[in-house]
C-alpha positions as CSV (number, residue, x, y, z in Angstrom):
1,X,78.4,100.0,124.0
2,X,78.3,98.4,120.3
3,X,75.4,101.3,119.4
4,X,78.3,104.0,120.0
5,X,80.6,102.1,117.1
6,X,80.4,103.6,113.8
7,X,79.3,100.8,111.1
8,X,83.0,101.1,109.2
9,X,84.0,99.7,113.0
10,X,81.2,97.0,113.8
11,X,81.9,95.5,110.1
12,X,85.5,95.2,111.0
13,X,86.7,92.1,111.7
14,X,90.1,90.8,112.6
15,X,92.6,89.1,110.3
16,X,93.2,85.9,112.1
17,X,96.9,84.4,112.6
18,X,96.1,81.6,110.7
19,X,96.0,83.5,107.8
20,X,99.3,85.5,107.9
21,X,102.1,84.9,106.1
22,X,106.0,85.1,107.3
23,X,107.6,88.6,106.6
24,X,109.5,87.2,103.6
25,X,106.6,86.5,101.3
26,X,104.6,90.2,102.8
27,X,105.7,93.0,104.3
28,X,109.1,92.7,103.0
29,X,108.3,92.6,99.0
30,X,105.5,94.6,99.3
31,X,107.3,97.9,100.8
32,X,110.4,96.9,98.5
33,X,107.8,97.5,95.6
34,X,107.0,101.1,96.5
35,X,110.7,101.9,96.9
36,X,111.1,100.1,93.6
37,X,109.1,102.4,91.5
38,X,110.6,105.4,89.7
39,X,108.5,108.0,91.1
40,X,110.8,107.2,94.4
41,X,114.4,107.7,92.8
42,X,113.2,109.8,89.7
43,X,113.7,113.2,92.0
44,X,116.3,112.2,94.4
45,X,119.6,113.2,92.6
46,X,119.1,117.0,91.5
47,X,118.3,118.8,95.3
48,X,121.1,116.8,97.0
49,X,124.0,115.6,94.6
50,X,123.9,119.0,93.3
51,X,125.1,120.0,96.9
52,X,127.1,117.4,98.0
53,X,129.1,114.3,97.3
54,X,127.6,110.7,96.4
55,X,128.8,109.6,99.6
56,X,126.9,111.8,101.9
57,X,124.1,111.1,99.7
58,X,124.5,107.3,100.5
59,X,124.8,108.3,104.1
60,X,121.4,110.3,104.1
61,X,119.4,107.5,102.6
62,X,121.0,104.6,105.7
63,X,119.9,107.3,108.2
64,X,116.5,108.4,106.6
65,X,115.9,104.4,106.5
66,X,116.7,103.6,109.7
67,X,114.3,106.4,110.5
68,X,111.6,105.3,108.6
69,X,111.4,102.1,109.9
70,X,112.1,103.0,113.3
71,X,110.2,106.3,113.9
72,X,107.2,105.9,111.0
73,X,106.6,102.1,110.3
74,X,107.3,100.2,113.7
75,X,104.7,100.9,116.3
76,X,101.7,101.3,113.1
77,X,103.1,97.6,111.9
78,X,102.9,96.2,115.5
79,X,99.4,97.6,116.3
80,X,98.3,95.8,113.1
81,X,99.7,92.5,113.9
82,X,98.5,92.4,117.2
83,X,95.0,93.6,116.3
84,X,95.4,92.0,112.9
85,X,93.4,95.3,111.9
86,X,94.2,98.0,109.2
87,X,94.9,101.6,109.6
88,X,91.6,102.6,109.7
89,X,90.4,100.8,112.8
90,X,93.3,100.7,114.7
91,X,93.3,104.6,114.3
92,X,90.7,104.8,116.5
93,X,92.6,105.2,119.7
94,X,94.6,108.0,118.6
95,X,92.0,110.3,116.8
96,X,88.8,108.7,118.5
97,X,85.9,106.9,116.2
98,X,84.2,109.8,114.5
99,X,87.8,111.8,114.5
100,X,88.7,108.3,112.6
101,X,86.4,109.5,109.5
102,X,88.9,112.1,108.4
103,X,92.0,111.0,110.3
104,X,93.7,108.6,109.3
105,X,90.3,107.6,107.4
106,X,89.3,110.1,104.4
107,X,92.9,111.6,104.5
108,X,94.5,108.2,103.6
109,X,92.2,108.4,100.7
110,X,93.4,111.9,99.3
111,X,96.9,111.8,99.7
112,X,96.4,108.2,97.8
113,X,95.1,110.2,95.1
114,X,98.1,112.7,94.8
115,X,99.9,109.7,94.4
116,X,98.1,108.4,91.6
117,X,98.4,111.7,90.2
118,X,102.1,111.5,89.9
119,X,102.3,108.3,88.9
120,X,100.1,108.8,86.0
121,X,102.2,112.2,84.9
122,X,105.8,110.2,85.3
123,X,104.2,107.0,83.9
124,X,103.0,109.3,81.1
125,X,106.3,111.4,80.4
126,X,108.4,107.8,80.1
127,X,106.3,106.6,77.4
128,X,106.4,110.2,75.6
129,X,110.0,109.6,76.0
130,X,110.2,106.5,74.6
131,X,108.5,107.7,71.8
132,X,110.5,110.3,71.6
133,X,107.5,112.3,70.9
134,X,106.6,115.9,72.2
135,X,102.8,116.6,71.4
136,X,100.8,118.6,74.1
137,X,97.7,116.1,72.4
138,X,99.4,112.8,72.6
139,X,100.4,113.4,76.3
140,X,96.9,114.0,77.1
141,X,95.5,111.3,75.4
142,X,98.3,108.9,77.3
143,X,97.7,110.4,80.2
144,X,93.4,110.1,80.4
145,X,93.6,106.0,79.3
146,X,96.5,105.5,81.8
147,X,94.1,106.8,84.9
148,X,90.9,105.5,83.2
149,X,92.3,102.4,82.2
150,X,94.0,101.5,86.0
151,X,91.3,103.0,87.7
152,X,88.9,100.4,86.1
153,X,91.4,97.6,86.7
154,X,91.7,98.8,90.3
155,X,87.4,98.0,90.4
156,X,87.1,94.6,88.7
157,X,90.6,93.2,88.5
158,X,93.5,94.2,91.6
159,X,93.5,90.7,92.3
160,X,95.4,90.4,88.9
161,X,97.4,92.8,89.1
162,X,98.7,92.0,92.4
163,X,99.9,88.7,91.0
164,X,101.4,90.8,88.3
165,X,102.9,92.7,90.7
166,X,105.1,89.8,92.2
167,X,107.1,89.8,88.7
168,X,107.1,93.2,87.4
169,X,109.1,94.4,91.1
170,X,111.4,92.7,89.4
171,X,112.0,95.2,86.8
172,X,112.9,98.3,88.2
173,X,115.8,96.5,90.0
174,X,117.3,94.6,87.0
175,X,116.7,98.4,85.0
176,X,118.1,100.3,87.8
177,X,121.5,97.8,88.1
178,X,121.7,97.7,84.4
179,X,121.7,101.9,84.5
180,X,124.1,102.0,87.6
181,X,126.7,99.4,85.2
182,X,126.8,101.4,82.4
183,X,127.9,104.5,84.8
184,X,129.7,103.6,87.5
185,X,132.8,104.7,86.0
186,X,132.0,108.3,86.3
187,X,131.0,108.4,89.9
188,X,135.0,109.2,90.8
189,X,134.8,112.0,88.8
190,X,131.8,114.0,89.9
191,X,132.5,116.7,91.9
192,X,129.0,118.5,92.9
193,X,129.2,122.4,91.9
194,X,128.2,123.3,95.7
195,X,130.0,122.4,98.8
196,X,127.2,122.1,101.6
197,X,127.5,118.3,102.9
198,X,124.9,119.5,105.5
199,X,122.1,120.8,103.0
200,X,122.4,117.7,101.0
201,X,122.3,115.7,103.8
202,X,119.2,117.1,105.2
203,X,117.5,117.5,101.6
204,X,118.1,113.7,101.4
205,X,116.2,113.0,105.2
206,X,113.5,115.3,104.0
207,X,112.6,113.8,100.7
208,X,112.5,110.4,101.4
209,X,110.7,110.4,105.0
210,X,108.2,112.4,103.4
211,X,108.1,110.0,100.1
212,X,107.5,107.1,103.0
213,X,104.8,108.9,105.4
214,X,102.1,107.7,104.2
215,X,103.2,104.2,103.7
216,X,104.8,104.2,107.3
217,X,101.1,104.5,108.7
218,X,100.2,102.0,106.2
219,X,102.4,99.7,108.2
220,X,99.1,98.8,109.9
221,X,97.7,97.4,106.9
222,X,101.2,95.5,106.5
223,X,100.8,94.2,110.2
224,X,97.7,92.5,109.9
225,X,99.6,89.8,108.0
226,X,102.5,89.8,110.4
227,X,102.6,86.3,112.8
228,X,104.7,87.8,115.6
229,X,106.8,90.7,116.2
230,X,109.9,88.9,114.4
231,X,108.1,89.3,111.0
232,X,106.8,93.0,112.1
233,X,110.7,93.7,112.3
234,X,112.9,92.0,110.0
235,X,109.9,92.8,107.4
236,X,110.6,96.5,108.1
237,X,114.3,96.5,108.0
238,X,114.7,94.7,104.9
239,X,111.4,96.5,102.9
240,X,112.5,99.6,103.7
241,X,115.8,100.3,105.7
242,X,117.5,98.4,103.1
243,X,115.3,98.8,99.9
244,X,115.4,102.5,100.5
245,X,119.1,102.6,100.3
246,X,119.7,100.2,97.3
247,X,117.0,101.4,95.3
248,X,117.8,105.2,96.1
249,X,121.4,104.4,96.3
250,X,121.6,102.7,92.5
251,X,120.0,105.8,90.7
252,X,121.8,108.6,92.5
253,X,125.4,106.8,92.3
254,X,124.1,106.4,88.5
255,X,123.5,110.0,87.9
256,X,126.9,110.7,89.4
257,X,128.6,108.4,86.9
258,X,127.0,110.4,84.0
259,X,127.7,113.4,85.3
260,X,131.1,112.4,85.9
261,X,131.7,111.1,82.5
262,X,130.4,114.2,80.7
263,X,132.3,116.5,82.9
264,X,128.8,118.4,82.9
265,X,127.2,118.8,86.1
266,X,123.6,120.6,85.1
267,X,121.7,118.0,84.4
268,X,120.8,116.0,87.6
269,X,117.6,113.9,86.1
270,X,117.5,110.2,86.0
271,X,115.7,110.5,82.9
272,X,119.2,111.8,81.2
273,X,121.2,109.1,82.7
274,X,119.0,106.1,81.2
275,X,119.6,108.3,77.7
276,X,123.1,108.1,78.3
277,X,122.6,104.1,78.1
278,X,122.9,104.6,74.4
279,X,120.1,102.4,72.0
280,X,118.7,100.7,75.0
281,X,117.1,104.0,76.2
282,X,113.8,103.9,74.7
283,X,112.9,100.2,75.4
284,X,114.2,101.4,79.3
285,X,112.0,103.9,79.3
286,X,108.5,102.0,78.4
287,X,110.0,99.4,80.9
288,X,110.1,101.8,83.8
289,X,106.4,103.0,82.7
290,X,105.3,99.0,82.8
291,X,106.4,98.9,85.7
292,X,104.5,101.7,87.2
293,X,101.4,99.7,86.8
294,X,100.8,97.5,89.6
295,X,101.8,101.0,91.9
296,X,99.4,103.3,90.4
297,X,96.6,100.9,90.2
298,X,97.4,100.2,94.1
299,X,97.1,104.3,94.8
300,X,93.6,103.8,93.6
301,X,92.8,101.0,95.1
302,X,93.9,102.4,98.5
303,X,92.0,105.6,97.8
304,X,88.7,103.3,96.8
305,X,89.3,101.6,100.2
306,X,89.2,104.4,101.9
307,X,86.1,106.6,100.4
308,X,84.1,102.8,100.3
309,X,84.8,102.6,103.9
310,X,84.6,106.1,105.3
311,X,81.4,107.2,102.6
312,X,79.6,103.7,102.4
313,X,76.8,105.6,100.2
314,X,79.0,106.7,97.7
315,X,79.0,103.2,94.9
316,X,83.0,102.5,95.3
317,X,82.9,102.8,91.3
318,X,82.0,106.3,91.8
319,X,84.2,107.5,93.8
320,X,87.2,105.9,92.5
321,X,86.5,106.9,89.1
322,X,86.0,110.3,90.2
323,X,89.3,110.4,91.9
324,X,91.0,109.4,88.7
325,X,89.6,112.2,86.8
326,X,91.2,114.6,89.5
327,X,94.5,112.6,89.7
328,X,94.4,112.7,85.5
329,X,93.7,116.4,85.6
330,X,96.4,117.1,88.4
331,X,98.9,115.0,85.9
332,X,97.6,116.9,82.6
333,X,98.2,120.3,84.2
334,X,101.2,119.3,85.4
335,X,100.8,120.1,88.8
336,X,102.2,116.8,89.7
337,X,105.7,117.1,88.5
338,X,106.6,119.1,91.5
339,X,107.6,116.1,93.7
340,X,109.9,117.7,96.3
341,X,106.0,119.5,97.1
342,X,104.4,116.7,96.9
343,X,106.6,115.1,99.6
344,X,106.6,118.0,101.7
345,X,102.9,117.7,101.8
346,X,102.6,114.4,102.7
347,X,105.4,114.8,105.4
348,X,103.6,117.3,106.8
349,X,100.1,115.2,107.0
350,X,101.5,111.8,107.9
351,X,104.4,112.5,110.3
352,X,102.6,114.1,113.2
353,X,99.6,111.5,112.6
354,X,102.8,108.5,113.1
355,X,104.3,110.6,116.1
356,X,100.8,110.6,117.7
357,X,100.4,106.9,116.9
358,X,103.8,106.1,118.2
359,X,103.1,108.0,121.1
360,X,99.8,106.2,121.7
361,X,101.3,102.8,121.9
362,X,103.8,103.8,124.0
363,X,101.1,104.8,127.1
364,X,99.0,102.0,126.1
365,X,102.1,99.8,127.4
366,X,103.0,98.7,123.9
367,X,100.0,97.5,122.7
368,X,96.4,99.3,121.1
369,X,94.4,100.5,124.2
370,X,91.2,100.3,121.8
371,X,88.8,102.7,120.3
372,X,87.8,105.8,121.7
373,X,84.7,107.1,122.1
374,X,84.0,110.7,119.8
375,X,87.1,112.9,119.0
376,X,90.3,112.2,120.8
377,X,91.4,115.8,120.6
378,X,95.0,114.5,122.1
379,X,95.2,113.5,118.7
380,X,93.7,116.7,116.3
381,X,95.6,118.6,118.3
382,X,99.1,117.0,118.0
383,X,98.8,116.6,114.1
384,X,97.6,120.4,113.7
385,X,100.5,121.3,115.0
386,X,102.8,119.1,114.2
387,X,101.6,119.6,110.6
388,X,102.3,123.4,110.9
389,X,105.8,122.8,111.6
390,X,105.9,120.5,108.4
391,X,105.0,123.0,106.3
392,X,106.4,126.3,108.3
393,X,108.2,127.3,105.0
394,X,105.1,127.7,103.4
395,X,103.6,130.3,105.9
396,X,104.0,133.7,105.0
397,X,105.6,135.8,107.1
398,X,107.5,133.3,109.4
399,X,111.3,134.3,109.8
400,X,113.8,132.6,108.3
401,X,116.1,131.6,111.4
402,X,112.7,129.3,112.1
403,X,112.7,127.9,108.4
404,X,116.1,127.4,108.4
405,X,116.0,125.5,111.8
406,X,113.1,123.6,111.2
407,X,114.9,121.2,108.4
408,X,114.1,118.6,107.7
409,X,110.6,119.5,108.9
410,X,109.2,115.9,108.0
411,X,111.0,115.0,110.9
412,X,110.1,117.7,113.1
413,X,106.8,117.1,112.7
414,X,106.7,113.7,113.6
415,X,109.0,114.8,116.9
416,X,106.3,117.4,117.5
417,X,103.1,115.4,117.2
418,X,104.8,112.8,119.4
419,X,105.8,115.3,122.3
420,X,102.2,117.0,121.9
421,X,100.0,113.8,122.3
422,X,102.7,112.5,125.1
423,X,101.7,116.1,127.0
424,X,97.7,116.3,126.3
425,X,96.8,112.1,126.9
426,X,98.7,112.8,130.4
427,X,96.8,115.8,130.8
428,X,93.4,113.8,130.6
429,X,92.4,114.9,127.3
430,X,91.8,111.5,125.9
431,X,87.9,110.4,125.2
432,X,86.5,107.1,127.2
433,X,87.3,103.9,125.9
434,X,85.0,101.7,124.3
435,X,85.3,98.1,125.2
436,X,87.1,95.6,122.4
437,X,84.8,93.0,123.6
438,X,82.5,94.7,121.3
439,X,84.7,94.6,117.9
440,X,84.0,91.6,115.9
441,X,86.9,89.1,115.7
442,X,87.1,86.5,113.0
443,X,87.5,82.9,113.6
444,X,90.4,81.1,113.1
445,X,90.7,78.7,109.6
């Protein structure tokens, strides 16, 4: 049976618990980090506290991050700690090991690269800020050594800049409190200019599930370091349930307070509210870039993972460097400002991929049932269509009533992929097994 593995699967080997570390010192400050970083709070204010109040804000991020952890991060995590294997093996099951070359494999990789493309355009617009400067020229040039620059760090140096990382986290949180201080006596006063609690509520679901789909299947990776299902769990609720709310919760209460003080509400960005700080702007604003850093460089190391494991002929140098150029070229044009999109995008690839994962464990009894021998079509099948109802506002021609029904649709299509996998494994859709016996498993230290 080892001649029917593919050689990404015979080279895996298994992270051994002698190696993993409790959730503290993980998972926890490692998801933290990703809700830490701008590009997560930068967009969250204008589409929902121009609709409703801060309040019901506050409410949609506690339920989008119970929801996150519960629906798109928990069963991932626990397949990687009890496998101690990352996404891309323990994928296997649900998508079969040749279906496991583009799903979750190669698709990991591209999404990765979207998010190194906004990154580098945010990352990019903070320093033109704090420059004050405008020049079409300047932004470019900014723009091309940021991606070059990170994108050869990610190659010969993520080892540094994961130490790094452990201090610059640390940033965004004190910039983000400091920002909330010098506005929280304006969030009394805001009133939004529209009255729909329900839209704002459901805008708020919709844009941070589909900011965290990706990073929810990632929870596999996160596992592998995970001792027991305690550290898969309090890991979870603390990275995300509770990072999402105080690091979305800080900015959007912040924005409230500005608009509140100036009496103006048309301006929803964050980037106005750290201006409204006063002389400590511009030094905020390069701060905020630094600390974008050890997040971009991790996009394309994630993305180099990926191509190095699914393409092994491709030179890892190559391909990485060549995803930079499309990520700097995505940032340039300015194709990556449009995060609401972007998140809708991801939403739409990640959630029914969870859903089917989710599912998955479930009728393995809780545990990963191994990989699977071609294409599990259980598995294409449930994210096609799960991913159609993620993006059914897209399609031309579908009535509204649908649309309108189908919010938030990141949600939906996790709901959907889980249901249609649930259906088509009982159906006997599922591929053959492939005995574990033949994955390698690494000693214990």
């Amino acid at each position: 049976m080892a001649s029917e593995l593919p050689k990404y699967l015979q080279a895996s080997v298994s992270n051994p618990l002698s190696k993993r570390v409790p959730w503290y010192k993980s998972t926890a400050p490692a998801y933290a980090g990703i809700f830490l970083w701008v590009g997560f709070y930068l967009g969250l204010s204008a589409p929902t506290l121009s609709q409703t109040t801060p309040a019901v804000c506050l409410a949609g991020l506690l339920v989008a991050g119970l929801l996150c952890f519960g629906l798109y991060y928990y069963a991932p995590a626990m397949l990687g700690m009890l496998t101690g294997r990352p996404l891309y093996i323990v994928g296997t099951s649900t998508f079969g090991v040749k279906g496991g070359y583009l799903m979750p494999g190669l698709l990991m990789g591209f999404l990765q690269l979207g998010w190194f493309a906004v990154a580098t355009y945010f990352s990019t617009d903070y320093i033109m800020q704090g420059l004050d400067a405008h020049s079409k020229g300047l932004f470019v040039a900014i723009a091309l050594v940021w991606a070059y620059g990170l994108a050869w760090v990610s190659i010969k140096g993520i080892s540094y800049v994961a130490r790094l990382a452990q201090f610059l986290n640390w940033v965004p949180l004190f910039m983000i409190v400091v920002v909330f201080w010098a506005n929280k006596d304006g969030i009394a006063a805001y009133h939004p200019p529209k009255n729909d609690a329900w839209g704002g509520f459901l805008t708020m679901l919709a844009m941070v599930i589909g900011f965290f789909a990706t990073a929810g299947a990632a929870g596999a990776d996160f596992g592998t370091n995970s001792r027991n299902r305690r550290d898969v769990f309090l890991g979870g609720l603390t990275g995300i349930a509770l990072a999402i709310l105080v690091a979305g919760g800080l900015p959007v209460l912040s924005v409230a307070g500005h608009l509140g003080k100036i009496g103006d509400a048309s301006d929803f960005t964050y980037a106005a509210t750290i201006r409204g700080v006063g002389s400590l702007a511009p030094v905020m604003f390069f701060l905020f870039a630094a600390a974008s850093l050890a997040p971009t460089t991790f996009c394309t190391f994630i993305a180099g993972n990926s191509f190095e494991t699914m393409l092994p002929k491709i030179p890892r140098a190559v391909s990485t460097l060549v995803g930079a150029t499309i990520g700097a070229a995505l940032a340039i044009t300015g194709v990556a400002q449009n995060l609401i999109g972007f998140f809708q995008i991801v939403g739409a690839s990640f959630g029914p991929i969870c859903g089917a994962m989710a599912a998955d464990y479930l009728l393995a009894g809780r545990k990963w049932s191994g990989p699977r021998t071609g294409i599990n079509w259980a598995g294409y099948i449930a994210w096609a269509v799960g991913f159609v109802v993620g993006i059914l506002n897209q399609i031309p021609g579908v009535p509204a009533s649908w649309v309108q029904a189908d919010r938030p649709a990141v949600l939906f299509s996790f709901i959907v992929g889980f249901v249609i996998y649930l259906i088509l494994a009982k159906a006997g859709l599922q591929p053959a097994l492939i005995p574990q016996t033949d994955l390698q498993t690494a000693p214990e230290a």
